[in-house]
Structure formats: C-alpha cells, structure tokens
C-alpha positions as CSV (number, residue, x, y, z in Angstrom):
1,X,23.6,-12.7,-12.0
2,X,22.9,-16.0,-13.6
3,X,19.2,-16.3,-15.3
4,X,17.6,-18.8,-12.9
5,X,19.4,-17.2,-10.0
6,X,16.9,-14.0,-11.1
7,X,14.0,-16.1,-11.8
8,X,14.3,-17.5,-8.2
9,X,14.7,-14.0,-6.6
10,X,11.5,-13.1,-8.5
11,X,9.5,-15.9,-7.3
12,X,11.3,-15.2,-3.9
13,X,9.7,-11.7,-3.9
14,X,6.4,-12.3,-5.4
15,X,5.6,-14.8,-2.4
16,X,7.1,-12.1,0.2
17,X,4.4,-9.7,-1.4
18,X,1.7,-12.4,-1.0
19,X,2.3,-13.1,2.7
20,X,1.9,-9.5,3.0
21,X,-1.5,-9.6,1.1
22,X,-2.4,-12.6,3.0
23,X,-1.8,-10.9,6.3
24,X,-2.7,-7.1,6.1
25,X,-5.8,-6.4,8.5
26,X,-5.4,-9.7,10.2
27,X,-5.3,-11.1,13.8
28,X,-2.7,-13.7,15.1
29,X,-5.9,-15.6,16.5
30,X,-7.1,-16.0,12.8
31,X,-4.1,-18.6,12.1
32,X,-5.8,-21.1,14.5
33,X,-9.5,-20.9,13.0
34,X,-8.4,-20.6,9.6
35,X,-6.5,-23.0,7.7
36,X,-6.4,-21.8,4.2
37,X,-5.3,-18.4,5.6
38,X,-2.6,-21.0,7.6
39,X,-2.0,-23.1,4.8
40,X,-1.1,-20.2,2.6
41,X,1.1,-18.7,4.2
42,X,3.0,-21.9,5.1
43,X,3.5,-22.3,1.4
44,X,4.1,-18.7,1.1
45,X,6.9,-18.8,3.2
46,X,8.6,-22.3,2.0
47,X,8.7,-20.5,-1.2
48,X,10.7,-17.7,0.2
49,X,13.0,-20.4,2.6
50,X,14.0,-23.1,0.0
C-alpha cells in the first residue's frame, strides 16, 4: 500500500472514531438544536467521504 494511501486510511478511521464519540448517548432531536454537535459531524463525515 502506497504511504499516503495509509495516511488517508488513518485519517479515514480516526474521523469514523470521532463520529462515534460525537454521537454516543445522543438523540436524533439534538442535530436540530445543536449546531456544533451538527457541524462536527458534517465535517466528520466529509473526512471519511472525500
């Protein structure tokens, strides 16, 4: 596996974990009165997309 194609898998992974942290204990109801939380995992999730 080529070095950046790791790197990208690691940042891929790391952001998975995060969206995890970023959800556990949470309602879906929280996404519309919390924008960080929505906002986060937004990014979160590009991360994982792109």
């Amino acid at each position: 596996m080529h070095n950046n194609d790791e790197i990208r898998l690691r940042h891929m992974i790391e952001a998975a974990e995060d969206v995890q942290q970023f959800i556990a204990g949470r309602h879906r109801t929280e996404l519309n009165s919390n924008r960080m939380l929505l906002f986060a995992l937004v990014r979160a999730i590009e991360s994982i997309h792109v």
